[in-house]
N, CA, C and O atoms as a Tripos MOL2 file, in Angstrom:
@<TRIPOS>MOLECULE
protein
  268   267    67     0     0
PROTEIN
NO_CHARGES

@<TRIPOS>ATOM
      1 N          84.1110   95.5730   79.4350 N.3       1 UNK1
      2 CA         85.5100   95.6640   79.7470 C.3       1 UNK1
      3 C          85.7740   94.8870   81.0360 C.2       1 UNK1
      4 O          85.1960   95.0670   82.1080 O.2       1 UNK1
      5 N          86.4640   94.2480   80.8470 N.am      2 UNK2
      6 CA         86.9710   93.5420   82.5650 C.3       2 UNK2
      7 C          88.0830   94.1700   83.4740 C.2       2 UNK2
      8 O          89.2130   94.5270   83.1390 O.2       2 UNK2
      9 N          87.4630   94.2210   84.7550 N.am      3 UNK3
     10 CA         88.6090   95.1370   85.1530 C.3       3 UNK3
     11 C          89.5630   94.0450   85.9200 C.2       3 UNK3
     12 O          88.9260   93.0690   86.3140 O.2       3 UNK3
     13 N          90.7550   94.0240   86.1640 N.am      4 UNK4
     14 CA         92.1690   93.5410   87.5790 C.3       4 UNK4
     15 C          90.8920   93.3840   88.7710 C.2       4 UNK4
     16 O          89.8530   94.0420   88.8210 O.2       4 UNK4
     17 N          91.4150   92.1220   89.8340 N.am      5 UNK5
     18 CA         90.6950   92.6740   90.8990 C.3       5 UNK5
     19 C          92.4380   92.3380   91.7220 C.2       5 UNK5
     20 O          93.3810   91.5640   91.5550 O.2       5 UNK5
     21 N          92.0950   93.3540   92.5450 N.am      6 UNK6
     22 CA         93.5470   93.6430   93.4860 C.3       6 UNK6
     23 C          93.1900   92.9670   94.4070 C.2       6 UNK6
     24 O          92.0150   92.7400   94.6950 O.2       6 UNK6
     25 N          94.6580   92.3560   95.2770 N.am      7 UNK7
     26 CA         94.2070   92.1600   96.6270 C.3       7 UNK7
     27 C          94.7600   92.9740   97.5000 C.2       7 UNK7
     28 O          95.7070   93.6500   97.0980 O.2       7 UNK7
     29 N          94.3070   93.1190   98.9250 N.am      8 UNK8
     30 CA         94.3350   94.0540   99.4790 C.3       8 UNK8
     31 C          96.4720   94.4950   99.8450 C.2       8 UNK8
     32 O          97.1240   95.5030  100.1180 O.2       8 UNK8
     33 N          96.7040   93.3030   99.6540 N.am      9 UNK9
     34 CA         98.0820   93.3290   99.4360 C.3       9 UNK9
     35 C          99.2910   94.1260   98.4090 C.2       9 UNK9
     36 O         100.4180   94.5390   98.6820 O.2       9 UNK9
     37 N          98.4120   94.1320   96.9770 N.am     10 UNK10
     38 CA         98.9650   94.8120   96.0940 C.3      10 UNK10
     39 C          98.1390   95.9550   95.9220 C.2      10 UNK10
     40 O          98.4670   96.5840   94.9170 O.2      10 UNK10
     41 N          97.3830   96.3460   96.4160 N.am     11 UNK11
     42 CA         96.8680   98.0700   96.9050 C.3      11 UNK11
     43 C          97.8100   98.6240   97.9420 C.2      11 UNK11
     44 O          98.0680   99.8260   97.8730 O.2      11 UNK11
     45 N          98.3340   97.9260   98.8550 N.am     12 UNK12
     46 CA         99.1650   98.6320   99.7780 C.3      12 UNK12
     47 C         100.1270   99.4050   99.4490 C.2      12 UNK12
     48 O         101.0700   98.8680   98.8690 O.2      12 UNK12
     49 N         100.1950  100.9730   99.7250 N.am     13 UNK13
     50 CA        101.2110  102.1540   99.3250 C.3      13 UNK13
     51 C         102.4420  101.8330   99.3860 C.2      13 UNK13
     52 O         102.8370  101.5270  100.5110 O.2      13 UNK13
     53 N         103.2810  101.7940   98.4400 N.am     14 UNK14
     54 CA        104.6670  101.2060   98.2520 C.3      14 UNK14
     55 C         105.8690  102.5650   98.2740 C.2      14 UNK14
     56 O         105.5890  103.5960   97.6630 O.2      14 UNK14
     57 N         106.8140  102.4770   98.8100 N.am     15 UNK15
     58 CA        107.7490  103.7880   98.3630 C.3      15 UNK15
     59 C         108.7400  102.8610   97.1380 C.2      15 UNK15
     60 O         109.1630  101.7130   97.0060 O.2      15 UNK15
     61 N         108.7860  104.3210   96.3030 N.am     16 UNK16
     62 CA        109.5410  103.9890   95.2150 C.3      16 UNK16
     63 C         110.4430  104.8430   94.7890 C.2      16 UNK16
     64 O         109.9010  105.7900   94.2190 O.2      16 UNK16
     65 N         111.7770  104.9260   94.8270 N.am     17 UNK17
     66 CA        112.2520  106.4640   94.6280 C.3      17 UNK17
     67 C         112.9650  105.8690   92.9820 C.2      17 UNK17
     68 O         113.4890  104.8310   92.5770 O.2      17 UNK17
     69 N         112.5470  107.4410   92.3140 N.am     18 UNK18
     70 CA        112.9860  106.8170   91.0930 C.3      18 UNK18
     71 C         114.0220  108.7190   91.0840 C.2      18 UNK18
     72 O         113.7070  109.6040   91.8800 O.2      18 UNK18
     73 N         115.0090  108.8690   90.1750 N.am     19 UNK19
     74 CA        114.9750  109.7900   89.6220 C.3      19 UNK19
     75 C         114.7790  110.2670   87.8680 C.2      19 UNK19
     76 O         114.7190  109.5700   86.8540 O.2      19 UNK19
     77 N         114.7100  111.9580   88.0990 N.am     20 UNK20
     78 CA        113.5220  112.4970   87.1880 C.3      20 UNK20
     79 C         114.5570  113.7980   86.8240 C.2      20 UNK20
     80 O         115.2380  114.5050   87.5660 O.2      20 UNK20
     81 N         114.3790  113.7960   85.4190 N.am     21 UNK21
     82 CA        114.9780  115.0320   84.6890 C.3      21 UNK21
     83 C         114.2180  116.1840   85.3730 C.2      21 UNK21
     84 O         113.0710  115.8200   85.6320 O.2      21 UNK21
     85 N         114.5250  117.7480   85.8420 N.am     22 UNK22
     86 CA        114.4750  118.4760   86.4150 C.3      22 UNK22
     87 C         113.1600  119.0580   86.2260 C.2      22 UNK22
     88 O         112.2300  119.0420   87.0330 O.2      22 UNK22
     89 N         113.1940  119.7020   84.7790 N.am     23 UNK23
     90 CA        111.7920  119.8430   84.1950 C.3      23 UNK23
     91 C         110.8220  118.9530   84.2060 C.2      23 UNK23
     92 O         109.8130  119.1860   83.5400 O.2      23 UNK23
     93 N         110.9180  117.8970   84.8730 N.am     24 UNK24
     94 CA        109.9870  116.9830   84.6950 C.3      24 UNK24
     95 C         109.1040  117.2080   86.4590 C.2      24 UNK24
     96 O         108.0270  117.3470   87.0390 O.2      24 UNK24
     97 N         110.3270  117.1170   86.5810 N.am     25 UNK25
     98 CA        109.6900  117.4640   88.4330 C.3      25 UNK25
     99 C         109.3810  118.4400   88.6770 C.2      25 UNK25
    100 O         109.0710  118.5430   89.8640 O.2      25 UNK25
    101 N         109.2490  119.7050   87.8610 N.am     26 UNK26
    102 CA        108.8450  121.0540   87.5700 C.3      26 UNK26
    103 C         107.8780  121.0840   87.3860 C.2      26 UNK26
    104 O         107.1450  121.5500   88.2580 O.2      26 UNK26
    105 N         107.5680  120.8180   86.7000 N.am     27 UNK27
    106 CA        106.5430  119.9120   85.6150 C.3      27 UNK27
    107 C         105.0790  118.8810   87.1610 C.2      27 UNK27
    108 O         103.9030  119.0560   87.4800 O.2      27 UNK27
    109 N         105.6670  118.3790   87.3820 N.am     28 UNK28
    110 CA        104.5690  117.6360   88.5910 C.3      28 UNK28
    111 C         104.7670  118.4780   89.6080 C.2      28 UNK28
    112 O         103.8590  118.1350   90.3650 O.2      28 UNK28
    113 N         105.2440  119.2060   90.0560 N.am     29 UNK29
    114 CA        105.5600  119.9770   91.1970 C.3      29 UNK29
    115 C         103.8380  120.9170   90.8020 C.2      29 UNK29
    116 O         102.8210  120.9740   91.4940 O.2      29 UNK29
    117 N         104.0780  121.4110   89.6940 N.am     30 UNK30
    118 CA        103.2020  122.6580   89.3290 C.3      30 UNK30
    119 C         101.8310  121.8260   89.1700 C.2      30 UNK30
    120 O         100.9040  122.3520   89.7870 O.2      30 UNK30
    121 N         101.4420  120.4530   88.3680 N.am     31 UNK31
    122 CA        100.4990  119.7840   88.3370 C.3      31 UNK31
    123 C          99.6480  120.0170   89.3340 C.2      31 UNK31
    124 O          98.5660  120.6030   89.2880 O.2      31 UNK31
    125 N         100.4310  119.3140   90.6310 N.am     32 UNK32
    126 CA        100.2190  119.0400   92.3090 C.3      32 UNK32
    127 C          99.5020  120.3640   92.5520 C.2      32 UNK32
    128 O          98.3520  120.4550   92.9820 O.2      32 UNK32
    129 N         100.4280  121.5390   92.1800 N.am     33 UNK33
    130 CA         99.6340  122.9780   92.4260 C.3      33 UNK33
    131 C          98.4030  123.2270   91.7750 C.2      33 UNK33
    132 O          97.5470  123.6150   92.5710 O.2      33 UNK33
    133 N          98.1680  123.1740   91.0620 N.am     34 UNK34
    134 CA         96.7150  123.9670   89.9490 C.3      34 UNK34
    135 C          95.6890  122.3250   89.7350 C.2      34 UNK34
    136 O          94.6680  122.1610   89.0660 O.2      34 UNK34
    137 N          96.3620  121.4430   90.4850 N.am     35 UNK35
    138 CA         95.0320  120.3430   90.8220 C.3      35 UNK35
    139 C          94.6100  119.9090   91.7600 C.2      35 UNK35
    140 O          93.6760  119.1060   91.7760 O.2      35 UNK35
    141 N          95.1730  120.3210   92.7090 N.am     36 UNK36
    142 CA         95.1070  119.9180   94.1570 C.3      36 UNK36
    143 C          95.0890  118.5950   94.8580 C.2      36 UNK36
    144 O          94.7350  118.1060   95.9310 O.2      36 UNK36
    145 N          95.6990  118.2230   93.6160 N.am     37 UNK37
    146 CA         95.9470  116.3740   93.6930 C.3      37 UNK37
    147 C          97.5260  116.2960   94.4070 C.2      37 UNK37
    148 O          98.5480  116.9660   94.2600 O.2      37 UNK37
    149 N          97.1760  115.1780   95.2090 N.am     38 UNK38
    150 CA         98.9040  114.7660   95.7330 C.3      38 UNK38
    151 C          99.5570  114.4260   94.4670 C.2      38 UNK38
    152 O          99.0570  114.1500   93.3770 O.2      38 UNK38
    153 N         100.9460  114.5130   94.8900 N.am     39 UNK39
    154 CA        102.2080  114.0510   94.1300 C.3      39 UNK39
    155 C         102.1230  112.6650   93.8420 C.2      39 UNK39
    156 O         102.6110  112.2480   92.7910 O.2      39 UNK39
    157 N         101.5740  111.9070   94.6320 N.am     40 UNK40
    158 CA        101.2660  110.1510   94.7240 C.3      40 UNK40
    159 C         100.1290  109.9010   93.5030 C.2      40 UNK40
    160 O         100.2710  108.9540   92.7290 O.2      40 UNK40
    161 N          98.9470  110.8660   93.3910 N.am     41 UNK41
    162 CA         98.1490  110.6110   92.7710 C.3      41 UNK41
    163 C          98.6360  111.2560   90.9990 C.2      41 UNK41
    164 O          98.6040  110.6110   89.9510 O.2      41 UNK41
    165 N          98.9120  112.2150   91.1330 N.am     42 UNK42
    166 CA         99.4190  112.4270   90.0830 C.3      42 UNK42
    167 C         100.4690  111.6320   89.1960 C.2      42 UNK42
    168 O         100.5520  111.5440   87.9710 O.2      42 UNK42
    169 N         101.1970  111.1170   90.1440 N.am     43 UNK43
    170 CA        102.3120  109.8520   89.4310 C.3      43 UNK43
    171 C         101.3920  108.7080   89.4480 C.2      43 UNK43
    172 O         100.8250  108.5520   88.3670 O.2      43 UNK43
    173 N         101.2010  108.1910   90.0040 N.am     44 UNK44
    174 CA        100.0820  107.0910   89.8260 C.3      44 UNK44
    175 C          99.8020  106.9190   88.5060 C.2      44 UNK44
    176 O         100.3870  106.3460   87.5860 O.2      44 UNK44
    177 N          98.5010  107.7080   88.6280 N.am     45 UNK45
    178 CA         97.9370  107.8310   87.1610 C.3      45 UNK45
    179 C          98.6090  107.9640   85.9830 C.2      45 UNK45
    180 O          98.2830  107.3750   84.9520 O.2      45 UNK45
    181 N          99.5830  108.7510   86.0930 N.am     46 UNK46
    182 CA        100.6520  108.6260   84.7740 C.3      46 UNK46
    183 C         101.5550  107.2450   84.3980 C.2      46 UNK46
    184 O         102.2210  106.9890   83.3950 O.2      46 UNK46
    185 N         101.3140  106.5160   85.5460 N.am     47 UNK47
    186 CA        101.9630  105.8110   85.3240 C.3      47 UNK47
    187 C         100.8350  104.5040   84.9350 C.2      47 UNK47
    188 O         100.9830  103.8910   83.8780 O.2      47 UNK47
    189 N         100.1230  104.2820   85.5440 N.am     48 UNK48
    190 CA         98.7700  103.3710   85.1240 C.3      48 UNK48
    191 C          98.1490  103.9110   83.8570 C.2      48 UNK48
    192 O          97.0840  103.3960   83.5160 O.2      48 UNK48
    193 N          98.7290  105.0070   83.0050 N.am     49 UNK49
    194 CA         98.3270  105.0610   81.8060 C.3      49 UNK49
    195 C          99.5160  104.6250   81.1060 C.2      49 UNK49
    196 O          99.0960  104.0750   80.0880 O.2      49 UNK49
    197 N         100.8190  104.5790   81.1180 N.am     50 UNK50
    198 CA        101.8170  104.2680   80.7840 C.3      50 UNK50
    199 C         101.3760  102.5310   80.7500 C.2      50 UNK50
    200 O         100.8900  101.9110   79.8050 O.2      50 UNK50
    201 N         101.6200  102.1880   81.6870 N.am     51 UNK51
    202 CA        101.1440  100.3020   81.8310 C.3      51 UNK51
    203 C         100.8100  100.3670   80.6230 C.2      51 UNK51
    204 O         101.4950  100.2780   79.6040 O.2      51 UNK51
    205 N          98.9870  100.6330   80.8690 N.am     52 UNK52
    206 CA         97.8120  100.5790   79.8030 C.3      52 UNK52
    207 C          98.2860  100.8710   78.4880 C.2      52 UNK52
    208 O          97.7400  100.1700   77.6350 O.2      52 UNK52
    209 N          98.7430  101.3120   78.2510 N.am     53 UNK53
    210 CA         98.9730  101.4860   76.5920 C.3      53 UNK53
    211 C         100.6190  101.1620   76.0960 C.2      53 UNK53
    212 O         101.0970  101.5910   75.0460 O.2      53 UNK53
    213 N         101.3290  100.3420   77.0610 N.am     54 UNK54
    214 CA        102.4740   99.6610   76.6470 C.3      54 UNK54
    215 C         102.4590   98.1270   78.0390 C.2      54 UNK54
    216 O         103.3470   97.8580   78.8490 O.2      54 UNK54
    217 N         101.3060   97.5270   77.8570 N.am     55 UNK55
    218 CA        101.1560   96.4710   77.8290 C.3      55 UNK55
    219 C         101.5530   95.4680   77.2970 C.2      55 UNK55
    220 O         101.1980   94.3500   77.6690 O.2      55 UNK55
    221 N         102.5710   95.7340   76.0820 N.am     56 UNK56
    222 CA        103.3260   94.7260   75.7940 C.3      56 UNK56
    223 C         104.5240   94.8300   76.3010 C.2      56 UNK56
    224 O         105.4470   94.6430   75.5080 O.2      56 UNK56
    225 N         104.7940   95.0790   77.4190 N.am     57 UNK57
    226 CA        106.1190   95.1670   77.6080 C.3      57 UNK57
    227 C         106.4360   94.1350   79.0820 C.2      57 UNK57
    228 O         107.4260   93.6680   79.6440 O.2      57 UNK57
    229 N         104.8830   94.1300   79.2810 N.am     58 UNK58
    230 CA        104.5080   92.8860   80.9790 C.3      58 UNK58
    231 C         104.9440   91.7720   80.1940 C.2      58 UNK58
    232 O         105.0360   91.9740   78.9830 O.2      58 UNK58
    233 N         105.2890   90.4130   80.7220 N.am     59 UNK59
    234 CA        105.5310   89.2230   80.2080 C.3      59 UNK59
    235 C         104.4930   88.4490   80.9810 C.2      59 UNK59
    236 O         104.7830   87.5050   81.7160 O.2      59 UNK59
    237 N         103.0980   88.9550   80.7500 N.am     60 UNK60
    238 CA        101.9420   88.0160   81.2250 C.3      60 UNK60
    239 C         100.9480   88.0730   80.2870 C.2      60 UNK60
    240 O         100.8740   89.1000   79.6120 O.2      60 UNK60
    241 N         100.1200   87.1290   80.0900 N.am     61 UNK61
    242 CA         99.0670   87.3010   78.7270 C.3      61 UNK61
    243 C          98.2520   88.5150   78.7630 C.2      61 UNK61
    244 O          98.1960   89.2280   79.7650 O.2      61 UNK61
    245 N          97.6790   88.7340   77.7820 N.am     62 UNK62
    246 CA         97.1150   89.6930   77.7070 C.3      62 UNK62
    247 C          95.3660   89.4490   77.9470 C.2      62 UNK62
    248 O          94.8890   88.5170   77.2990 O.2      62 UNK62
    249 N          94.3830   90.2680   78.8700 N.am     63 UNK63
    250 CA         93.2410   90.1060   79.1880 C.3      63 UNK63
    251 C          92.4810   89.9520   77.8060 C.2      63 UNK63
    252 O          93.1840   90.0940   76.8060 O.2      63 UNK63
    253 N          91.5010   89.7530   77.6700 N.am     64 UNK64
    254 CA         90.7130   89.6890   76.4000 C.3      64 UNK64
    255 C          89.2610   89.8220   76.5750 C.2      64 UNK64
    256 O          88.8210   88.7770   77.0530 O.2      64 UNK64
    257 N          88.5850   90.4700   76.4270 N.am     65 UNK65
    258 CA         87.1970   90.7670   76.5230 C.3      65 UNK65
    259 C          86.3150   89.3390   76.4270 C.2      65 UNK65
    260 O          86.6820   88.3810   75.7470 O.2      65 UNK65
    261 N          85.5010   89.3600   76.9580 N.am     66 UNK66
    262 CA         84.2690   87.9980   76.7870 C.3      66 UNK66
    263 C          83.3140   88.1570   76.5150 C.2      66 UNK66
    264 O          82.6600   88.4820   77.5060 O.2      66 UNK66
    265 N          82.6060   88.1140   75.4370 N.am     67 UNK67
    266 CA         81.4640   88.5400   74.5870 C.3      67 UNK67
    267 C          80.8810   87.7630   75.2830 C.2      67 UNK67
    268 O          79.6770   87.5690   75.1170 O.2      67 UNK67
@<TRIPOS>BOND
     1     1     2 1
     2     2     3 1
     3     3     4 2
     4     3     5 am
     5     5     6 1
     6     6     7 1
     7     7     8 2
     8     7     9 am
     9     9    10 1
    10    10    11 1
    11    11    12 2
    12    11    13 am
    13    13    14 1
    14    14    15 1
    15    15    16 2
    16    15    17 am
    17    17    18 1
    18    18    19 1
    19    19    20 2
    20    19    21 am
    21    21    22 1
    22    22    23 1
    23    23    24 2
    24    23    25 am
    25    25    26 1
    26    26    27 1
    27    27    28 2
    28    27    29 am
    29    29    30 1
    30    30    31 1
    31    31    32 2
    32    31    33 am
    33    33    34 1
    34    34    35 1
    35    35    36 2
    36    35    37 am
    37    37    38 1
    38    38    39 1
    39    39    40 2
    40    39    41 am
    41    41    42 1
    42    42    43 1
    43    43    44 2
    44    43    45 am
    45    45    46 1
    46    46    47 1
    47    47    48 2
    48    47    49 am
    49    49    50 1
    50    50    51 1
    51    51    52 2
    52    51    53 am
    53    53    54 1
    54    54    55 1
    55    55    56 2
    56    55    57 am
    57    57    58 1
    58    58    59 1
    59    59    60 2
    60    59    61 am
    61    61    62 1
    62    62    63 1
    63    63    64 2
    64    63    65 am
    65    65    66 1
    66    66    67 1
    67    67    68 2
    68    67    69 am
    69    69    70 1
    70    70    71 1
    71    71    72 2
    72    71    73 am
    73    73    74 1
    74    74    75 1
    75    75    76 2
    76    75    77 am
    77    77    78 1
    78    78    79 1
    79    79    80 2
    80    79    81 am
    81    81    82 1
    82    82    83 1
    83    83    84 2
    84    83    85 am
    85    85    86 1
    86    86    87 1
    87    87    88 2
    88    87    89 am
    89    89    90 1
    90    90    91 1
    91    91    92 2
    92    91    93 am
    93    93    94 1
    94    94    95 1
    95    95    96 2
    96    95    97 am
    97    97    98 1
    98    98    99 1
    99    99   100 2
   100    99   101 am
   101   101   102 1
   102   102   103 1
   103   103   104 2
   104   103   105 am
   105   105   106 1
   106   106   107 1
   107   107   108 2
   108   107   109 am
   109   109   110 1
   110   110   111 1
   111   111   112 2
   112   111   113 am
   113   113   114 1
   114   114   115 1
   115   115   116 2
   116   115   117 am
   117   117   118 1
   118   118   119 1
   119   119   120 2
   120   119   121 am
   121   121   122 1
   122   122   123 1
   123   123   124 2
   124   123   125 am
   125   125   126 1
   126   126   127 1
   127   127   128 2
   128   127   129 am
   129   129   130 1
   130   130   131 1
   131   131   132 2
   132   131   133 am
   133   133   134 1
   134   134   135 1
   135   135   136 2
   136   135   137 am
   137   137   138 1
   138   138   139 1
   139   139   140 2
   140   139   141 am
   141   141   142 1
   142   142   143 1
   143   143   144 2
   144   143   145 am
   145   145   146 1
   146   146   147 1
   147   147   148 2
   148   147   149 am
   149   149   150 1
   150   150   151 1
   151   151   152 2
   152   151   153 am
   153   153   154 1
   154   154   155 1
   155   155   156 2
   156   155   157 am
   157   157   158 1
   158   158   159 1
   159   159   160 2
   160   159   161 am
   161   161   162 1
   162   162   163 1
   163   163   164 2
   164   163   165 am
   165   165   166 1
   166   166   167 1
   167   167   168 2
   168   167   169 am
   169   169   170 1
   170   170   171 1
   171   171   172 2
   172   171   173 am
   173   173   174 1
   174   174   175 1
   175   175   176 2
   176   175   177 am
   177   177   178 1
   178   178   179 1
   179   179   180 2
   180   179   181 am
   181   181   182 1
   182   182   183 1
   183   183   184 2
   184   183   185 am
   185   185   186 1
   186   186   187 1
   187   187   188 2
   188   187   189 am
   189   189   190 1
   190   190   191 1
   191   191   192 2
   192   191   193 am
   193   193   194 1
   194   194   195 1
   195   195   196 2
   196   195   197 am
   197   197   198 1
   198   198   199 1
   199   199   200 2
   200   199   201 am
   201   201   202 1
   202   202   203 1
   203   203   204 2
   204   203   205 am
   205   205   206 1
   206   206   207 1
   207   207   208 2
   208   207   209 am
   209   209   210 1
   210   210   211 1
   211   211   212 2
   212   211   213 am
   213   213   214 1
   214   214   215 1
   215   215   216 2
   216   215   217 am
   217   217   218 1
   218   218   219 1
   219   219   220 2
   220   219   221 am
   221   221   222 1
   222   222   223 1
   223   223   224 2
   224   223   225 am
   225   225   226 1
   226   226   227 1
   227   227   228 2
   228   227   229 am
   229   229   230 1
   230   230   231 1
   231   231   232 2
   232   231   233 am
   233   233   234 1
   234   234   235 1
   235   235   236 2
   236   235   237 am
   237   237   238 1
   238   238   239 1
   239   239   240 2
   240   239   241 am
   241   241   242 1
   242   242   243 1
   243   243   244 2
   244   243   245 am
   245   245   246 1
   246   246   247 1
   247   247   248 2
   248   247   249 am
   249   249   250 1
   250   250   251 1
   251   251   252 2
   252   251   253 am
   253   253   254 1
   254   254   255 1
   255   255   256 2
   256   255   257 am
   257   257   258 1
   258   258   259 1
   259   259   260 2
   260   259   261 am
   261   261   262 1
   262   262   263 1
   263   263   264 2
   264   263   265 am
   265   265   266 1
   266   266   267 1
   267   267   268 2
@<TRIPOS>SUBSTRUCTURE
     1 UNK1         2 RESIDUE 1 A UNK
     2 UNK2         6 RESIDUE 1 A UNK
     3 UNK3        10 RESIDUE 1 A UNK
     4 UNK4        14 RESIDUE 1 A UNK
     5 UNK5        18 RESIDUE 1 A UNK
     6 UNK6        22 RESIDUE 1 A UNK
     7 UNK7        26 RESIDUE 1 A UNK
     8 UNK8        30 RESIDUE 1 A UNK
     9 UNK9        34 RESIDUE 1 A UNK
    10 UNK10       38 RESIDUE 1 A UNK
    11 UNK11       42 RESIDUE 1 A UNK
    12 UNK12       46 RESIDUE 1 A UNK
    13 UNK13       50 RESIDUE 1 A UNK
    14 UNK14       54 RESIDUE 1 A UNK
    15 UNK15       58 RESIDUE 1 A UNK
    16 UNK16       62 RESIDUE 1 A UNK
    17 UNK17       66 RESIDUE 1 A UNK
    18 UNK18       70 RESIDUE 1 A UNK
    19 UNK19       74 RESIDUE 1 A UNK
    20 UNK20       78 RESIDUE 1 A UNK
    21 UNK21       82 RESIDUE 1 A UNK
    22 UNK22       86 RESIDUE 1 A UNK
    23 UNK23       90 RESIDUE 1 A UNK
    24 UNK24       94 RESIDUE 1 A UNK
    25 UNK25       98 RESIDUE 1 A UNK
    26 UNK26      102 RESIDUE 1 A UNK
    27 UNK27      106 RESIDUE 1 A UNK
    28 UNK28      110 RESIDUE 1 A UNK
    29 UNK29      114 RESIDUE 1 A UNK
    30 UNK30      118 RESIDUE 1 A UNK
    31 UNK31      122 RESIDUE 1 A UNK
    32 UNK32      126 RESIDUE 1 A UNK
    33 UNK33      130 RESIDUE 1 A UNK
    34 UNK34      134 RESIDUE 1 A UNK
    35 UNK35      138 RESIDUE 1 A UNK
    36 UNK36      142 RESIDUE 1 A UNK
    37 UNK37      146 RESIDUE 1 A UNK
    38 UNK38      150 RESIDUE 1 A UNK
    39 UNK39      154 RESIDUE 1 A UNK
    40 UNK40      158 RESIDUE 1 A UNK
    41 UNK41      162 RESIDUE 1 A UNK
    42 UNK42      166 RESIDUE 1 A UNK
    43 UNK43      170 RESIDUE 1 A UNK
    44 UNK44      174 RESIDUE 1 A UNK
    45 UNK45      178 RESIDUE 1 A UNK
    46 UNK46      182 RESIDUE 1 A UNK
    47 UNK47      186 RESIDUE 1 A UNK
    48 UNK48      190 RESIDUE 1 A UNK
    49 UNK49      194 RESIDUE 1 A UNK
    50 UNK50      198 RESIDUE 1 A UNK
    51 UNK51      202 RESIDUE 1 A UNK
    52 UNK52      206 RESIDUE 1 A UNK
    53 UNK53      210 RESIDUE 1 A UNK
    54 UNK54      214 RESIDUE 1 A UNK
    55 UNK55      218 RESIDUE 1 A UNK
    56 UNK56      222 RESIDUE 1 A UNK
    57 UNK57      226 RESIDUE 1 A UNK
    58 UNK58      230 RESIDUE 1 A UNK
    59 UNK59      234 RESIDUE 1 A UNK
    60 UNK60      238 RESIDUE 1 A UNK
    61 UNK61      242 RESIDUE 1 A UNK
    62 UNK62      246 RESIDUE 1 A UNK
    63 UNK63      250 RESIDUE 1 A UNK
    64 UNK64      254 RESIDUE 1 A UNK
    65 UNK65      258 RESIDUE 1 A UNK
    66 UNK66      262 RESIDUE 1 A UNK
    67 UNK67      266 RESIDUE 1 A UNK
């Protein structure tokens, strides 16, 4: 599998304010609680799985494995 390599530029913590149906922030509020994960990390990841599996929606080629 090949992974992105970042530069230290697009690792840098970005603020992003989005808004969120109520239950939804209910919903990560309680996550944050019973995982002891930040609010940052928890959106993160939901959202870097979101990317990942609607990758067609970037307008850049798509990676391709190299046997």
């Amino acid at each position: 599998m090949m992974k992105k390599v970042f530069t230290a530029e697009e690792l840098a913590p970005t603020q992003f304010t989005v808004t969120l149906k109520s239950h939804i922030v209910r919903d990560l509020k309680e996550m944050e609680h019973n995982s002891k994960q930040s609010m940052d990390e928890i959106v993160t990841k939901a959202l870097k799985m979101f990317i990942a599996t609607h990758s067609d929606y970037l307008s850049r080629p798509k990676l391709t494995q190299q046997s």
